[in-house]
C-alpha beads as a LAMMPS data file, in Angstrom:
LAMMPS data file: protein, C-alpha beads

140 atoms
139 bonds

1 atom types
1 bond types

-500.0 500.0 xlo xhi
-500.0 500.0 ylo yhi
-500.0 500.0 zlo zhi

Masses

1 110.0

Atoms # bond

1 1 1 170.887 480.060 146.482
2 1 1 168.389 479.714 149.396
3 1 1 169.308 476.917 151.962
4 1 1 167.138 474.074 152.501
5 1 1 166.134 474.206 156.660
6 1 1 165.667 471.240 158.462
7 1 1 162.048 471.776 158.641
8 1 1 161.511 471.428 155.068
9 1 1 163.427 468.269 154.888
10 1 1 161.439 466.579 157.871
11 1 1 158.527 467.526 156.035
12 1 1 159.299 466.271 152.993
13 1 1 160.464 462.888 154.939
14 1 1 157.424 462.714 156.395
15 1 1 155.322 462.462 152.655
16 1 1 157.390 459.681 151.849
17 1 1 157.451 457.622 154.678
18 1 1 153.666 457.703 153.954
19 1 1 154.393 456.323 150.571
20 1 1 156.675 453.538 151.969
21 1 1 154.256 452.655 154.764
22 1 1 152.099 452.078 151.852
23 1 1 154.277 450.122 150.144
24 1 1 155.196 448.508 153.174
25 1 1 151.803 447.514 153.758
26 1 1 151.592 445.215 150.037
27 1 1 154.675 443.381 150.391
28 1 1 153.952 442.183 154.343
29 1 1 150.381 441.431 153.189
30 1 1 152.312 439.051 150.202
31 1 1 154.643 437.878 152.055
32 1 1 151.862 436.497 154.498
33 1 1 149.511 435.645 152.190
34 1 1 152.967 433.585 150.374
35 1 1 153.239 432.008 153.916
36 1 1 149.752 430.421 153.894
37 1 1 148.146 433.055 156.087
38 1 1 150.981 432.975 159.132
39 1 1 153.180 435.486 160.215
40 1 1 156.725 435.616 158.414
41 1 1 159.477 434.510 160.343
42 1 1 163.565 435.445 160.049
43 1 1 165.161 438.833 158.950
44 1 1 164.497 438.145 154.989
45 1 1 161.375 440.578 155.075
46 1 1 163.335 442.995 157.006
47 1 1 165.945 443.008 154.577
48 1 1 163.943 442.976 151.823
49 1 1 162.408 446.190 153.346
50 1 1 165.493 448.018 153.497
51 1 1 166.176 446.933 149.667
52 1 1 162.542 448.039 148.898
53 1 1 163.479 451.564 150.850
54 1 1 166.487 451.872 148.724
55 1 1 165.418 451.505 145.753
56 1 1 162.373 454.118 146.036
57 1 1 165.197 456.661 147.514
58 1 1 168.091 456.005 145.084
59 1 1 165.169 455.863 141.969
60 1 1 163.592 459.433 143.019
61 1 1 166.953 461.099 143.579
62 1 1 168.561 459.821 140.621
63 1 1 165.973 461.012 138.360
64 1 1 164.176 463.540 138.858
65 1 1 166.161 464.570 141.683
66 1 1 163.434 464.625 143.965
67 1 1 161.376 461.961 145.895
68 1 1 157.205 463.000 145.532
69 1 1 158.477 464.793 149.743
70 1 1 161.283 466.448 147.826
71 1 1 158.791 467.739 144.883
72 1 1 155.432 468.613 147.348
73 1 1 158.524 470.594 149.259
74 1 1 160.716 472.710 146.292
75 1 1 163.760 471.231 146.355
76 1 1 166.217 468.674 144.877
77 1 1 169.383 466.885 145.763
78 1 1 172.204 467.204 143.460
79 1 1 175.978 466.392 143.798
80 1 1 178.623 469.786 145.007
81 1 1 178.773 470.875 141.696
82 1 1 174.830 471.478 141.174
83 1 1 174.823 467.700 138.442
84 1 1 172.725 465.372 139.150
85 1 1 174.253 462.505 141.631
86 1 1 175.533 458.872 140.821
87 1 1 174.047 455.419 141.588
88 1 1 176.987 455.744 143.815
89 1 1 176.181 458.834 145.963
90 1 1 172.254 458.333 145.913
91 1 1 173.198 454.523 148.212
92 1 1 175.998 456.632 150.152
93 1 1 173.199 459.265 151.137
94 1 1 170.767 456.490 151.677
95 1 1 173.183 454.379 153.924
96 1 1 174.304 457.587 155.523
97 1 1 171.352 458.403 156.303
98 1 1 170.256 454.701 158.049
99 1 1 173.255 455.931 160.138
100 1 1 171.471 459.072 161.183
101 1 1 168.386 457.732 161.887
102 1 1 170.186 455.314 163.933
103 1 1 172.172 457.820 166.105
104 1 1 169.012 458.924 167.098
105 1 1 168.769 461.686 164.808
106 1 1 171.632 463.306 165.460
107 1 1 173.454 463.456 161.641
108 1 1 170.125 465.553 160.892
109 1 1 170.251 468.096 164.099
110 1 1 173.816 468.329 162.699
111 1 1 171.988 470.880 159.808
112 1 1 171.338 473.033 162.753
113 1 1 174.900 473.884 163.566
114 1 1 176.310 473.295 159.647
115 1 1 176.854 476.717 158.025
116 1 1 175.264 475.327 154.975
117 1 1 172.565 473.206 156.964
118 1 1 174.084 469.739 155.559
119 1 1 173.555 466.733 157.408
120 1 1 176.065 463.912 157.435
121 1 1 174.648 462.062 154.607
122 1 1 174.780 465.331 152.716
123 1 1 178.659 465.930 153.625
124 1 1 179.736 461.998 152.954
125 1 1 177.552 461.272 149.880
126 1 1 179.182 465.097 148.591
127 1 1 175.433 465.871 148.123
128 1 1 173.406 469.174 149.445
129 1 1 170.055 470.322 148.776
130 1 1 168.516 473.222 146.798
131 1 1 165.240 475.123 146.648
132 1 1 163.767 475.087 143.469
133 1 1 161.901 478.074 142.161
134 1 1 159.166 476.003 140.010
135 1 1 158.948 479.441 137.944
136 1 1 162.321 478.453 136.288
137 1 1 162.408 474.144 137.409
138 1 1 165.417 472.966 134.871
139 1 1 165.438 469.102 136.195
140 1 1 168.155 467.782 134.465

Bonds

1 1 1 2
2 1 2 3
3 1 3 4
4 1 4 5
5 1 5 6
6 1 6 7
7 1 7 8
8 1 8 9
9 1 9 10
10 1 10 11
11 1 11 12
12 1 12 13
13 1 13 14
14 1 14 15
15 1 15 16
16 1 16 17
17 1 17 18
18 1 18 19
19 1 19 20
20 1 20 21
21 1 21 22
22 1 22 23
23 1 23 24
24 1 24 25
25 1 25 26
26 1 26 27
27 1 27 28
28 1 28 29
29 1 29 30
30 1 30 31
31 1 31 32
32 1 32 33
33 1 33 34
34 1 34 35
35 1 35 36
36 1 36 37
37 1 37 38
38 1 38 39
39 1 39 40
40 1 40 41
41 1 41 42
42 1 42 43
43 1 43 44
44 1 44 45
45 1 45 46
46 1 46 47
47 1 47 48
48 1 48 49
49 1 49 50
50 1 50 51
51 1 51 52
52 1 52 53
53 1 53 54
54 1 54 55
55 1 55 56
56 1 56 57
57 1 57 58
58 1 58 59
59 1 59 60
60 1 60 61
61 1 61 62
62 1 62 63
63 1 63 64
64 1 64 65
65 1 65 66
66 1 66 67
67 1 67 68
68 1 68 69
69 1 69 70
70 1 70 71
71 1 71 72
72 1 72 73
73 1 73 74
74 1 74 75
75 1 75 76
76 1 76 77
77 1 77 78
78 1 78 79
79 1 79 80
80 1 80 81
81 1 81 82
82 1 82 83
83 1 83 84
84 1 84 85
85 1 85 86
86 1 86 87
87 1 87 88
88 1 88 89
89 1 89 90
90 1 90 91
91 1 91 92
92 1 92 93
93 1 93 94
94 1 94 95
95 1 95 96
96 1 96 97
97 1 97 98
98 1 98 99
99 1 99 100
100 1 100 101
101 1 101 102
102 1 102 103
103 1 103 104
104 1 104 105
105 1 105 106
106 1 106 107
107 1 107 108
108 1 108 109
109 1 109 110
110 1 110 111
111 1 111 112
112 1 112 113
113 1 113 114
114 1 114 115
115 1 115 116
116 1 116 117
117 1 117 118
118 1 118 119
119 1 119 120
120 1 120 121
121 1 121 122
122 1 122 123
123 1 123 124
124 1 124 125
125 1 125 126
126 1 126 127
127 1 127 128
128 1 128 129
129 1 129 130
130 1 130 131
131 1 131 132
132 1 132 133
133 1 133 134
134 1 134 135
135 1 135 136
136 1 136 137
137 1 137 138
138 1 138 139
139 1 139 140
């Protein structure tokens, strides 16, 4: 099974933060519009955000397994034993994954040093990643 470099994953991270900037875009321009023209005040759109964030992730790597990054890319997430993951490890891998991005990147530059180029979110969600060869793609 070929490895999935950290490359690819930026890559792919970088297509759907595109999508969610788009996304992004509608709700702040409804939640303004909602507030009679004037900027929103308080943490609810931030939070809603994050909900909004989580729900695109945990949909995409439920089913199909991929996010549109994940699919432009080849590859898919699925749990140790090559299934497809729970409702339960697609919000550990997203939270995990906050927690990255948070440490300034460093639970991603962990692939760089991991045998099997996991991140944390990979290792505590019991996730990895694996190239798909679309000349035999069996999404479950």
């Amino acid at each position: 099974m070929r490895k999935v470099h950290l490359w690819r994953r930026l890559a792919a991270a970088f297509y759907d933060s595109l999508l969610l900037i788009a996304l992004y875009f509608v709700v702040g321009w409804v939640a303004v519009m909602a507030n009679n023209g004037e900027a929103v005040e308080g943490f609810w759109l931030f939070w809603l955000l994050l909900l909004i964030a989580w729900g695109f992730f945990v949909k995409f790597w439920r089913y199909p397994g991929q996010t549109l990054g994940m699919q432009v890319w080849k590859f898919r997430v699925v749990q140790e034993n090559g299934a497809p993951i729970t409702m339960r490890q697609a919000t550990a891998r997203y939270v995990f994954a906050m927690v990255s991005w948070a440490c300034f990147g460093l639970g991603f530059l962990w692939a760089f040093i991991d045998k099997n180029h996991q991140t944390w979110h990979d290792k505590l969600s019991q996730t990895h990643l694996e190239f798909i060869d679309h000349k035999q793609r069996d999404l479950p």
